[in-house]
C-alpha positions as a printed NumPy array, in Angstrom:
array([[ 27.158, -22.365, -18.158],
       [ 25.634, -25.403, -16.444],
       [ 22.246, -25.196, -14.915],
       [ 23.616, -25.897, -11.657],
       [ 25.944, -22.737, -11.555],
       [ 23.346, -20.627, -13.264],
       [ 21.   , -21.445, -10.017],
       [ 23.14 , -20.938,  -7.427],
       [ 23.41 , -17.172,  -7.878],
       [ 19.899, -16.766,  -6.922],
       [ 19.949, -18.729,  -3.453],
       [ 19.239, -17.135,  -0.643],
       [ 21.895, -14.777,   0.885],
       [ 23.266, -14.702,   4.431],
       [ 23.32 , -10.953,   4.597],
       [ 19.288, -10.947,   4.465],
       [ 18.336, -11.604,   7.651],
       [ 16.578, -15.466,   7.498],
       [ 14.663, -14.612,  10.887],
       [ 11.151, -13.059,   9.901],
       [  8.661, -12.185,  12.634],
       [  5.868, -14.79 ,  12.597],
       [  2.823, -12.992,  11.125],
       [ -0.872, -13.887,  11.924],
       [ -3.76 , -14.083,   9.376],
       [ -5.12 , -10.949,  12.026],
       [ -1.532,  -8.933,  11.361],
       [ -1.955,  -8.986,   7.576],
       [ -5.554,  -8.629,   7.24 ],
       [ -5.122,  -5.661,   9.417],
       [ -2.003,  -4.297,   7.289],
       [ -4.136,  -4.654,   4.211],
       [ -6.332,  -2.628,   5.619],
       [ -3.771,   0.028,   6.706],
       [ -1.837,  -0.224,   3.229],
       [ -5.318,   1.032,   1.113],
       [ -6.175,   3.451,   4.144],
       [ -6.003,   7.15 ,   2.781],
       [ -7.1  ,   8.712,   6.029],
       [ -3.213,   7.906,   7.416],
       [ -2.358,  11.004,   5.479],
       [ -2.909,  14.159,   6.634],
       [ -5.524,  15.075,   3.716],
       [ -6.893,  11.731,   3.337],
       [ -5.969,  11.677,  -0.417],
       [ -2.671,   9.501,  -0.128],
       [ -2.142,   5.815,   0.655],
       [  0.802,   3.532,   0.71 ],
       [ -1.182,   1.857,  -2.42 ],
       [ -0.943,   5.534,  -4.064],
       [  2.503,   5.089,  -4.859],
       [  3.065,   1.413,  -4.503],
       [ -0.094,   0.333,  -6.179],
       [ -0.356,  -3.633,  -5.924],
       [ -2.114,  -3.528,  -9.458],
       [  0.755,  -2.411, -11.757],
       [  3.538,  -4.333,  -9.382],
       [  3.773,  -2.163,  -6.476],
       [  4.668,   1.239,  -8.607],
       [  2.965,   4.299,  -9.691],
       [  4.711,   4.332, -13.16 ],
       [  5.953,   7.81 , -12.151],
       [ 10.062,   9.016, -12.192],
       [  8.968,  10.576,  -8.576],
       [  6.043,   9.972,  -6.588],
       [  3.334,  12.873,  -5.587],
       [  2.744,  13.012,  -1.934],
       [  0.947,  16.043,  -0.09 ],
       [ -0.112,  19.277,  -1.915],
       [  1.074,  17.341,  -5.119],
       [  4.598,  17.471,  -3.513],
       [  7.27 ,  15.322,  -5.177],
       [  9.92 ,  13.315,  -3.703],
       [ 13.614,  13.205,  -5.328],
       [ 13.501,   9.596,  -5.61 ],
       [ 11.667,   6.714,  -7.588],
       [  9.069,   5.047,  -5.672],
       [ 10.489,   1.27 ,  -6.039],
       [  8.03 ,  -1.466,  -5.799],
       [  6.965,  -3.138,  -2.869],
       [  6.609,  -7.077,  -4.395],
       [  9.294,  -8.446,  -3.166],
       [ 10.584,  -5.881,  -0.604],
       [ 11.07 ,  -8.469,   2.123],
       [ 13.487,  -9.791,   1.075],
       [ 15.837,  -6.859,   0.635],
       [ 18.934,  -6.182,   3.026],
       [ 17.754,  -2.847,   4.025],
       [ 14.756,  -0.659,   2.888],
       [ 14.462,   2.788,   0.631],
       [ 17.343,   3.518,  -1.75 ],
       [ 19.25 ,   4.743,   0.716],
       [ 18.964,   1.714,   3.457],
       [ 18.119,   3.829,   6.06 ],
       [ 15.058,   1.954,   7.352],
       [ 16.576,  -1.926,   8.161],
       [ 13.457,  -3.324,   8.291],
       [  9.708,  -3.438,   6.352],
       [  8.302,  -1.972,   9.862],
       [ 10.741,   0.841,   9.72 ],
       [  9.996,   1.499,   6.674],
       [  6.208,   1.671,   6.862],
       [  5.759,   4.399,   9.888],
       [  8.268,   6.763,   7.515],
       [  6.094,   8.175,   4.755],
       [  3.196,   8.692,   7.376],
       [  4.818,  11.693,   9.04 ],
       [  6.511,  12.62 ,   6.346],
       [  5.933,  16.145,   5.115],
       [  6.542,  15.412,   1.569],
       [  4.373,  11.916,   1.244],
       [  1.582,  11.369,   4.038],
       [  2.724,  14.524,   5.943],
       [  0.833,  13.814,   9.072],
       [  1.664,  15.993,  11.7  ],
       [  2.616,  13.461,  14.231],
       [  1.762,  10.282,  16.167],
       [ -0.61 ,  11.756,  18.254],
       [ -2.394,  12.138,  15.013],
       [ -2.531,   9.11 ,  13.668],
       [ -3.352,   7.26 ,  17.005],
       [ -6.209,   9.676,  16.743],
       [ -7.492,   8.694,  13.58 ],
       [ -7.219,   5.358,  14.173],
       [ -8.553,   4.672,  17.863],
       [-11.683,   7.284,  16.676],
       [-12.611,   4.3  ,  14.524],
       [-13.898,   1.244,  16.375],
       [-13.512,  -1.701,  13.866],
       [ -9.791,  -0.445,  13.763],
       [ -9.611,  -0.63 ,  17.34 ],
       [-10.991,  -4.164,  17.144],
       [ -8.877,  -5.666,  14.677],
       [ -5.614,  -4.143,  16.648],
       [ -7.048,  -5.854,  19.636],
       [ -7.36 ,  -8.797,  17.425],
       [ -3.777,  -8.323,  15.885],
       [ -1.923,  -7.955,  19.239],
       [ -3.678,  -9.848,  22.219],
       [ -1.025,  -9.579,  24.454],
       [ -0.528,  -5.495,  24.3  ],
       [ -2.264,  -2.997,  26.672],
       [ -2.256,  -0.238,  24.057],
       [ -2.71 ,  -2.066,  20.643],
       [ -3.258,   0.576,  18.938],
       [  0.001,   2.138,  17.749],
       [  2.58 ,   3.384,  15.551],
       [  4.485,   0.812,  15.482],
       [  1.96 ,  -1.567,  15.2  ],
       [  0.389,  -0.365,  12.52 ],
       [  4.019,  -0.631,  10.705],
       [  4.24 ,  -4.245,  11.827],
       [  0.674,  -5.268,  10.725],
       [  1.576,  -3.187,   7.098],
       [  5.162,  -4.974,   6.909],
       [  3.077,  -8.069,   7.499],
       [  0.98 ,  -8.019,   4.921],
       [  3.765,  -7.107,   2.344],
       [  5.669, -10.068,   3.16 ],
       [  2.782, -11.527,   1.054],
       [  3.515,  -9.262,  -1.826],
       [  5.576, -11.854,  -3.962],
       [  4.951, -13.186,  -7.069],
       [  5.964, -16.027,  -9.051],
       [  7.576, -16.456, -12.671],
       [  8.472, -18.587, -15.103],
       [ 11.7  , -18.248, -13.64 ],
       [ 11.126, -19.696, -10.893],
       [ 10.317, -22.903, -12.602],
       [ 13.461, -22.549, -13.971],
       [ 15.483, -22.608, -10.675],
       [ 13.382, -25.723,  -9.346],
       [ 15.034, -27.538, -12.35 ],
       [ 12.855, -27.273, -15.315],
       [ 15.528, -25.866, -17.571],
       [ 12.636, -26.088, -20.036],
       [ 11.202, -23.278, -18.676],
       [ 13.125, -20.505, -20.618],
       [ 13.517, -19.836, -24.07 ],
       [ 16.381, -20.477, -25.897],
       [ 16.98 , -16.67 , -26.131],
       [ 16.436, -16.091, -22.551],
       [ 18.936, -18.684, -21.428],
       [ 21.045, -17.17 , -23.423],
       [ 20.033, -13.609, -22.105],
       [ 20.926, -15.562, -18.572],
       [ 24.13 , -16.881, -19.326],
       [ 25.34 , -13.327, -20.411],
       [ 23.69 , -11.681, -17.711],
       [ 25.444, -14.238, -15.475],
       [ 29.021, -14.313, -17.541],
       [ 29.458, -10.399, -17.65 ],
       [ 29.344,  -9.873, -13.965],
       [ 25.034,  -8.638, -13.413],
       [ 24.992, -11.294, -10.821],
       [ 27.585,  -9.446,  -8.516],
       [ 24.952,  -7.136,  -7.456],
       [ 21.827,  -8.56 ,  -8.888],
       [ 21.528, -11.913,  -7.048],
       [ 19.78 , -13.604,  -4.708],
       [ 15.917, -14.806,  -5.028],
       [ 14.655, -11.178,  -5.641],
       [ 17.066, -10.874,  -7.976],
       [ 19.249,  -7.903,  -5.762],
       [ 18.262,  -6.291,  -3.156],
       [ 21.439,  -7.748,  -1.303],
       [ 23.535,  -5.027,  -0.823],
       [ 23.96 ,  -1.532,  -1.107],
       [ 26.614,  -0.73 ,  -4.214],
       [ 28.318,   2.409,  -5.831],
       [ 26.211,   4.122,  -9.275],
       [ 28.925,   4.478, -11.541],
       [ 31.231,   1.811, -10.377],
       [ 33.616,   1.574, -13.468],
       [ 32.557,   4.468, -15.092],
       [ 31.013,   7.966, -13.388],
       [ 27.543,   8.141, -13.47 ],
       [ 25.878,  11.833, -13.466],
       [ 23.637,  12.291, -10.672],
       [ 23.578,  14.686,  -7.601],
       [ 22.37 ,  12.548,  -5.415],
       [ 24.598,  11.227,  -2.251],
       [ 22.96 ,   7.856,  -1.696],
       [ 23.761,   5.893,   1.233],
       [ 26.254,   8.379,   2.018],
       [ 23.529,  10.77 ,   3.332],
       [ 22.717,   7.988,   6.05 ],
       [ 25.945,   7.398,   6.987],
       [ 28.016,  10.342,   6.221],
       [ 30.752,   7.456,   5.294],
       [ 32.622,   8.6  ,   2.028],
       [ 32.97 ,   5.042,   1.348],
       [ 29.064,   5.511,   0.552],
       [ 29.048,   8.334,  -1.68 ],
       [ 26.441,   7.665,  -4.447],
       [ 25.851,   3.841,  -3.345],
       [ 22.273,   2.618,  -3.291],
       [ 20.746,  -0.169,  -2.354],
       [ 20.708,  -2.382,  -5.07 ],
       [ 16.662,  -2.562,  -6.983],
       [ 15.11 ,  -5.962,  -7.552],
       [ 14.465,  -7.478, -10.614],
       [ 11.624,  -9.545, -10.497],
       [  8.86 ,  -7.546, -12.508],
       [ 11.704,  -5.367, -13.961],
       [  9.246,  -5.351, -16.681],
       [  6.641,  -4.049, -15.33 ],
       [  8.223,  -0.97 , -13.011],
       [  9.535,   1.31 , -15.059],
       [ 10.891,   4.014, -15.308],
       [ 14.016,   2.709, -14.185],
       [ 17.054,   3.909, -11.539],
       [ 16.862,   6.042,  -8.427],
       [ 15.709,   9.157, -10.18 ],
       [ 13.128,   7.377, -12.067],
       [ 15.273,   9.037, -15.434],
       [ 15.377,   6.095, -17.873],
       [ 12.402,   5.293, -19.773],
       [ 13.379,   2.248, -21.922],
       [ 14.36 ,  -1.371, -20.559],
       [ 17.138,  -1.429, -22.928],
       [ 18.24 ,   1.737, -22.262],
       [ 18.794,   0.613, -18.612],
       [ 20.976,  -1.95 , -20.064],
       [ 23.093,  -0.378, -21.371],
       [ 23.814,   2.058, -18.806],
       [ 24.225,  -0.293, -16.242],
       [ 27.152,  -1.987, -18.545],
       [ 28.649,   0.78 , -19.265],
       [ 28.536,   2.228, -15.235],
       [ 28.724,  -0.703, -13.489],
       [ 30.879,  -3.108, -15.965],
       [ 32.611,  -0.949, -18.438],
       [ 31.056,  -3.138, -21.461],
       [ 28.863,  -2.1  , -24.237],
       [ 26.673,  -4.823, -25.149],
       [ 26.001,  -5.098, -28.788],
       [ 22.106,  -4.637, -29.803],
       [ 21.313,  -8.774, -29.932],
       [ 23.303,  -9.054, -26.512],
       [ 21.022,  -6.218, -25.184],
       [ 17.773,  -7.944, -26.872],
       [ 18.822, -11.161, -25.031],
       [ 19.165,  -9.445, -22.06 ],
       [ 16.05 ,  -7.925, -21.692],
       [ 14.456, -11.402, -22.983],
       [ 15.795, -12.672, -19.622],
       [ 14.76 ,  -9.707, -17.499],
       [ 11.135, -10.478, -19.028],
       [ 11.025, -13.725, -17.552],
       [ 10.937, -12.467, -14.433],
       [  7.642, -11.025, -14.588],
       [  5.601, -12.983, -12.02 ],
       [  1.943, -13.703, -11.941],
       [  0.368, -11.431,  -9.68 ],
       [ -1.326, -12.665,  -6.42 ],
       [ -5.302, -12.968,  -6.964],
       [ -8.121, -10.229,  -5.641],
       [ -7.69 , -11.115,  -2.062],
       [ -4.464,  -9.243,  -1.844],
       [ -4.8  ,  -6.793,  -4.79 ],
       [ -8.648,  -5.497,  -4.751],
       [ -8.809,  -2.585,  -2.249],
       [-11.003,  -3.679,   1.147],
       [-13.878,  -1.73 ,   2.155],
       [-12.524,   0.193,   5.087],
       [-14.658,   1.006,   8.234],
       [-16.163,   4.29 ,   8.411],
       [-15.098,   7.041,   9.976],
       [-16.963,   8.566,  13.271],
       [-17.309,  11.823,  14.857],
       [-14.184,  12.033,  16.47 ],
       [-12.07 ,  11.331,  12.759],
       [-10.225,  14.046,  12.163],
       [-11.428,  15.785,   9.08 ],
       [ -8.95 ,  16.352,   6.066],
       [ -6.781,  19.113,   6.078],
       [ -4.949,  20.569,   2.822],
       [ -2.547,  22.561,   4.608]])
C-alpha cells in the first residue's frame, strides 16, 4: 500500500468538531492547577491526576478506577493524552465536550463525590490565589469563579495533553521512520479493515461503534445505548485511541484484557471475523508500539504547588 493511501486514514475527520475554544496561557495554567487539586473531592484524597495520571499516559494502570471510600467504577479509566480530539467524551459519549466532561466526576458519588456545586464554589472562592487566577482566567465574568469554569480552564489545559511519535514522522513523509516490521504491521492493520474505526490523528476516537460487530462479544454492559436508549446503540462505545496503546493497558471498556496481543486478537475476531496468525499479530503490535509518543516535559507533567487552604476550606469528610 502506497505511502500516500497509508496517510490519508489518519487526517483529520469532519465529524470532530475543527472549532476549539481559544485557550489563554491563564486558562491552562489555571486547569493545571485544578487537574492535580485533591481538595475538588469531597475527602480531599482524589484528583483528576488520580486516575488519569499524566506520568504513565493519562491512566492509572487499573481495569476500574477507585474513587471515594475506595469505590470502583464499572468502566476503564481511558487516558486523557489525546482526548481532544475525540468525537464525544467517556465510553459512552455522553459528555460532547472536554468541559462536560471535566465538571462530571466532581459530583459524582462514585469518583470525587462532592456533594454539590455549592461545595465546590466553596472550596474554591475560600482560597484567594484561586480566586485570583479565575479573575485572571476570565476578565470579562462577574462571578469567575465557577463550575463551569473550572471545567473550561481543566479542558484547557488537556488540550495540551498530546504527545508525539515516531509515527508522526511517518505521516509528514519520512517513510523512514518505521521499521520494516511496523510498516508491515501498518499495511495489515490498514488492509484488514482496523482503520474503519481506528482512524483519524488520535488514531479513533471518531465515532462511537458496536463491541462485537461480526462476532458477539460477552459483556453486560449497554454502552451508548444507556445514553440514548436507541437500540441501534446497544453495546456501542466510543471508539479508544491508540496513540500510547502501549502504555495504557489494561485494555477495553472493562479494563479485562491484560496483554497487547491479546487485544488483537479479540478485536479481529469481534470486530473483523479474522484470526490473525501469531507473526501477523507480532506485526501488529510492532505498529501499535510506534505510536508511543514522547511525553510533554515537567511543565505539564510535575504536579504544581497548590495554594493553601484558609479557614473557611472545608475540611475533608470520609462519609
Amino acid at each position: 500500500m502506497s505511502h500516500e493511501k497509508l496517510v490519508s486514514f489518519f487526517r483529520p475527520s469532519a465529524a470532530v468538531k475543527a472549532a476549539t475554544p481559544e485557550d489563554t496561557a491563564a486558562q491552562i495554567a489555571l486547569g493545571r492547577m485544578l487537574f492535580f487539586e485533591n481538595r475538588l473531592s469531597k475527602n480531599h484524597d482524589i484528583s483528576c491526576n488520580s486516575c488519569h495520571d499524566l506520568a504513565t499516559f493519562g491512566v492509572d494502570g487499573k481495569p476500574t478506577s477507585e474513587g471515594h471510600k475506595g469505590q470502583k467504577g464499572t468502566r476503564n479509566a481511558p487516558t486523557v493524552f489525546h482526548a481532544a480530539g475525540h468525537i464525544a467524551q467517556f465510553w459512552d459519549g455522553r459528555a460532547a465536550t472536554l468541559e462536560e466532561q471535566a465538571s462530571g466526576p466532581m459530583m459524582n458519588p462514585v469518583e470525587m463525590a462532592m456533594p454539590g456545586e455549592k461545595q465546590v464554589l466553596a472550596t474554591l472562592n475560600s482560597i484567594p490565589q484561586y480566586v485570583k487566577s479565575f479573575k485572571a482566567s476570565f476578565p470579562r465574568e462577574k462571578k469567575p469563579v465557577s463550575v463551569a469554569n473550572a471545567a473550561r480552564a481543566i479542558a484547557a489545559f488537556e488540550r495540551k495533553l498530546i504527545t508525539t511519535s515516531r509515527f508522526d514522522k511517518f505521516l509528514a513523509g519520512d517513510e523512514s521512520a518505521l521499521t520494516e516490521q511496523e510498516r508491515r504491521g501498518l499495511e495489515l492493520f490498514a488492509a484488514s479493515g482496523c482503520t474503519t474505526c481506528h482512524n483519524g490523528p488520535a488514531v479513533g476516537g471518531t465515532s462511537f461503534q458496536k463491541l462485537g460487530l461480526i462476532e458477539e462479544y460477552p459483556t453486560e454492559d449497554k454502552g451508548r445505548f444507556e445514553v440514548t436508549k436507541n437500540e441501534e446503540d446497544l453495546h456501542k462505545f466510543r471508539v479508544p485511541t491508540l496513540r500510547n496503546v502501549e502504555k495504557t493497558g489494561p485494555w477495553f471498556h472493562d479494563g479485562s484484557v491484560k496483554e497487547l496481543p491479546q487485544a488483537v486478537r479479540l478485536m479481529a475476531k469481534h470486530q473483523l471475523g479474522m484470526a490473525f496468525a501469531d507473526a501477523e499479530v507480532d506485526d501488529i503490535v510492532a505498529f501499535l508500539k510506534s505510536l508511543t509518543g514522547a511525553l510533554p516535559g515537567p511543565e505539564v507533567l510535575a504536579p504544581p504547588t497548590l495554594p493553601p487552604s484558609t479557614r473557611t476550606t472545608p475540611k475533608p469528610d470520609p462519609t
